[in-house]
Backbone as JSON Lines, residues from 0, in Angstrom:
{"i":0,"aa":"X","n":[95.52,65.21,61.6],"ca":[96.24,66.46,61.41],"c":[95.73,67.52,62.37]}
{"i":1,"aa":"X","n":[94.59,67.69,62.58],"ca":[94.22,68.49,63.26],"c":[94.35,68.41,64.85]}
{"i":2,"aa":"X","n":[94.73,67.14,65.69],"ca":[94.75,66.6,66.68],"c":[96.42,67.23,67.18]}
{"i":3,"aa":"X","n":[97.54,67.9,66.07],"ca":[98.69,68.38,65.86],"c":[98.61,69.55,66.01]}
{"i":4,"aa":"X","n":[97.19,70.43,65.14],"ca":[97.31,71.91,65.99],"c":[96.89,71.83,67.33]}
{"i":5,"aa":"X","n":[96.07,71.53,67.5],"ca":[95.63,71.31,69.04],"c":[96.39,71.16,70.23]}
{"i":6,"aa":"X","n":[97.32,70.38,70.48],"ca":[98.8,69.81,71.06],"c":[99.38,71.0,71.4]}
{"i":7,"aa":"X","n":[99.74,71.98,70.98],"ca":[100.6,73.12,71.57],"c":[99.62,74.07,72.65]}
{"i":8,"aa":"X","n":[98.18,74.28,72.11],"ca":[97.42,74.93,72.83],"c":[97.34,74.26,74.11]}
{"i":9,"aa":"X","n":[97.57,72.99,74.52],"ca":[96.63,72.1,75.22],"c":[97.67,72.03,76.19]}
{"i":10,"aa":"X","n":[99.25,72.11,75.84],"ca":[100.22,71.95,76.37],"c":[100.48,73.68,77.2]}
{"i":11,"aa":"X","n":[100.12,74.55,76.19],"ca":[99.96,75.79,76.82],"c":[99.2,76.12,78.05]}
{"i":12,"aa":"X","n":[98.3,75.56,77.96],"ca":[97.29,75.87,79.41],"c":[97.66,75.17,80.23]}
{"i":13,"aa":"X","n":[98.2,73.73,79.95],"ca":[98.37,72.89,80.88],"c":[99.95,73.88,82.02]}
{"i":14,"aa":"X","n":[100.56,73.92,81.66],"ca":[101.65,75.17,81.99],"c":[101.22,76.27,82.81]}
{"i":15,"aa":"X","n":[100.28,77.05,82.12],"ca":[99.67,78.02,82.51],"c":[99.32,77.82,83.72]}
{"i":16,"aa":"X","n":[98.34,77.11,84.13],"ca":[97.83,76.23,84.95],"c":[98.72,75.86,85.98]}
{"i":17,"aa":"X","n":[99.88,75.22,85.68],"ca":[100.88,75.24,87.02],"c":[101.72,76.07,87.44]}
{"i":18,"aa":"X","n":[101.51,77.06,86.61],"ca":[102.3,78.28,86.64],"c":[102.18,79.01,88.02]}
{"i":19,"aa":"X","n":[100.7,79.19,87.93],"ca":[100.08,80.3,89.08],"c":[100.26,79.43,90.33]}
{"i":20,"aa":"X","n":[100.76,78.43,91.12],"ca":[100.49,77.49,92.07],"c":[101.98,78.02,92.74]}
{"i":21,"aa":"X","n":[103.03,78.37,91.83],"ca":[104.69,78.31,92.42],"c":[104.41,79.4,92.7]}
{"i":22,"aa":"X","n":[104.35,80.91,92.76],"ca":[104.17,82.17,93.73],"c":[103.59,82.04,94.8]}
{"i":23,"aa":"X","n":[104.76,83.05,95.43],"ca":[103.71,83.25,96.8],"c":[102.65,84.37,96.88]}
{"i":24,"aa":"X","n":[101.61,84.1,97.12],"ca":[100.47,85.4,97.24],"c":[100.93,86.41,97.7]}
{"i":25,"aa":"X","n":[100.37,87.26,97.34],"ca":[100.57,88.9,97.36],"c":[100.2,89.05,99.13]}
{"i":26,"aa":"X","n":[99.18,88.16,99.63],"ca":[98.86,88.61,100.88],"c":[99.4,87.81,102.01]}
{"i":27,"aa":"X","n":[100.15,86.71,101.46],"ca":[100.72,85.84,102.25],"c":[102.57,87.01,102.59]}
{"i":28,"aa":"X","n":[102.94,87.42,101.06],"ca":[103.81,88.51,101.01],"c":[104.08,89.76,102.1]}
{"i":29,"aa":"X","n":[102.47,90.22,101.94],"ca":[102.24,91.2,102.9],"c":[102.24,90.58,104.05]}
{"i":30,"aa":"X","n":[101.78,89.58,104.82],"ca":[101.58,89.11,106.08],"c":[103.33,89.06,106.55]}
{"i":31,"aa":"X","n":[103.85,88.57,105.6],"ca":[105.24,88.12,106.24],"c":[105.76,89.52,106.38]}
{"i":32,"aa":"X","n":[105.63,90.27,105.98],"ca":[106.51,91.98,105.98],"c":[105.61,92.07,107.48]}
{"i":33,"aa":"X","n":[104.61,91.83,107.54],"ca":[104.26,92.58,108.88],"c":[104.79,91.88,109.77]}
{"i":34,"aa":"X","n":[104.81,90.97,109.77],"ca":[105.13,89.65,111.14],"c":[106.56,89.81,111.19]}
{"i":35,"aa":"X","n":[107.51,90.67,110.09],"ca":[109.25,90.95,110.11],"c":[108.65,92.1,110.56]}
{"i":36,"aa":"X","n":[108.32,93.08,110.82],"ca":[108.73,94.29,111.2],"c":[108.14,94.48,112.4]}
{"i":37,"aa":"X","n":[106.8,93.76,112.8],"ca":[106.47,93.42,114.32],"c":[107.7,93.05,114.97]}
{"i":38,"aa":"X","n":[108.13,91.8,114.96],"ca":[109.16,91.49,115.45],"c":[110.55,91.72,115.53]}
{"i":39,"aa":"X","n":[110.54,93.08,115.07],"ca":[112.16,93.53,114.74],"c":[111.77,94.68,115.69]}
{"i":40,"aa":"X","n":[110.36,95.11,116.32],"ca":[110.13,95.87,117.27],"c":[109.66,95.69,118.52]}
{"i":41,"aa":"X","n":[109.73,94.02,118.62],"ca":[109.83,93.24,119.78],"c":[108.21,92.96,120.19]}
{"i":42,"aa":"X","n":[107.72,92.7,119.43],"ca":[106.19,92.79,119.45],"c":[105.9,91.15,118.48]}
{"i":43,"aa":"X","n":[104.28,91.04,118.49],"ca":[104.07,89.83,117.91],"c":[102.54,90.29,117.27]}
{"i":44,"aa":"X","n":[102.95,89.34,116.17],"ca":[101.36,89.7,115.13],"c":[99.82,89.12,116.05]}
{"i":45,"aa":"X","n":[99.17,90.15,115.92],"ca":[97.59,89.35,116.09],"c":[96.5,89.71,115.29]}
{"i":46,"aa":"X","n":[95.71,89.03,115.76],"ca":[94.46,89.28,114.9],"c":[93.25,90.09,115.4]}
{"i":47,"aa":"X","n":[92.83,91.04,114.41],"ca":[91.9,91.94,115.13],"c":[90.33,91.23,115.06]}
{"i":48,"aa":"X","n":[90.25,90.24,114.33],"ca":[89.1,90.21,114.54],"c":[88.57,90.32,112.84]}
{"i":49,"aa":"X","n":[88.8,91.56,112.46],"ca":[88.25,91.63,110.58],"c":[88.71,91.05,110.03]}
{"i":50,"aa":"X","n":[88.26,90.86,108.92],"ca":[88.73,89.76,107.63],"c":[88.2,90.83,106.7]}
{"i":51,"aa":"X","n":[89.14,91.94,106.38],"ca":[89.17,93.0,105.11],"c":[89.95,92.28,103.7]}
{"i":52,"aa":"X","n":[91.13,91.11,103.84],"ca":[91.17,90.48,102.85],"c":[92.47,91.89,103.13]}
{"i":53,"aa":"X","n":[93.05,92.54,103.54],"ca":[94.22,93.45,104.01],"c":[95.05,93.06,105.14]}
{"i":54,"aa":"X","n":[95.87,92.46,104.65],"ca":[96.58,91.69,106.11],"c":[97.24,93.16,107.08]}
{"i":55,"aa":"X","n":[97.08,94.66,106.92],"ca":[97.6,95.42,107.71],"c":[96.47,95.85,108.35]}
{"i":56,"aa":"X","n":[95.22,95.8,108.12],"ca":[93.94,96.48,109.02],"c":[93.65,94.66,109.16]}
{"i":57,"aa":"X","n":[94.0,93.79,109.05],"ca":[93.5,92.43,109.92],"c":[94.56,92.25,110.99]}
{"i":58,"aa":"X","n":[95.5,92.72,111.39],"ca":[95.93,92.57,112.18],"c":[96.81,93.55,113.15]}
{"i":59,"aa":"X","n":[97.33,93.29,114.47],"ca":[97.68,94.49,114.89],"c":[99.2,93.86,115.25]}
{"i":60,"aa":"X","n":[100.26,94.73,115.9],"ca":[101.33,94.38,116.51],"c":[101.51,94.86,117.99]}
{"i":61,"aa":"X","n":[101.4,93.72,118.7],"ca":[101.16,93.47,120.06],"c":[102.69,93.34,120.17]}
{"i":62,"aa":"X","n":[103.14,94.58,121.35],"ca":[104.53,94.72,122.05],"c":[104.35,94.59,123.41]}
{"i":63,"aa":"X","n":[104.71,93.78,123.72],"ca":[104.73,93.25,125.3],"c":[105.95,93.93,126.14]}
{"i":64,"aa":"X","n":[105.93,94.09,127.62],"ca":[106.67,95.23,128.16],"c":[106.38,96.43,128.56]}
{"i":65,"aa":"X","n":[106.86,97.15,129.49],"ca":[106.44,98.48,129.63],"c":[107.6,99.43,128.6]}
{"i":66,"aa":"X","n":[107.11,100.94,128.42],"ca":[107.52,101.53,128.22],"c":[108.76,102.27,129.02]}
{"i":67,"aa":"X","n":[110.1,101.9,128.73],"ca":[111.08,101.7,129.79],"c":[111.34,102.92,130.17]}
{"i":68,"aa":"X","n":[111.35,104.02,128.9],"ca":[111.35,105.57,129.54],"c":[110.4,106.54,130.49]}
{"i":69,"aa":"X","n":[108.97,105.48,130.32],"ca":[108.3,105.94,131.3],"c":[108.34,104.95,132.9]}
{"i":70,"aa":"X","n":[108.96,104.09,132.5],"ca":[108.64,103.23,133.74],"c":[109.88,103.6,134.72]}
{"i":71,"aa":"X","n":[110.78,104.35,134.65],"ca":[112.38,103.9,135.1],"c":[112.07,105.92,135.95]}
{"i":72,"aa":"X","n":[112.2,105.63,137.24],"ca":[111.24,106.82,137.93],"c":[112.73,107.4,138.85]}
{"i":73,"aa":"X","n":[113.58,106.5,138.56],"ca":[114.95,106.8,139.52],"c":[115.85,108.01,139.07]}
{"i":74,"aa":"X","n":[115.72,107.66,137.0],"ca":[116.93,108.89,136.63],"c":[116.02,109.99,136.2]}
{"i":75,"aa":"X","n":[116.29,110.79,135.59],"ca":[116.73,112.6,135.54],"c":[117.04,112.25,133.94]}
């Protein structure tokens, strides 16, 4: 009888337990927002070097190219 209460608890954690595995991390979350908005400004994610466990101070957005309004010496 007692092997019957036990069974729901046991089934509970077991759940629990696979529960947390299907989300995506909060910092994997954040990484992807940065690596979309780098690249929607024509730039590409890198790495600075820290490991703050902050994917926006671990990395920077590297835009390749000159600055076309300063580079373009012909117009007015």
């Amino acid at each position: 009888m007692r092997v019957l209460t036990l069974a729901p608890a046991v089934l509970l954690l077991a759940a629990a337990g696979c529960a947390s595995t299907a989300t995506e991390s909060r910092y994997a979350a954040d990484m992807q927002k940065l690596a979309d908005d780098c690249a929607a400004r024509g730039g590409i994610l890198a790495p600075t070097g820290q490991q703050s466990g902050r994917p926006n101070n671990d990395n920077v957005c590297k835009i390749a190219g000159g600055a076309s309004r300063l580079t373009r010496g012909d117009e007015s």
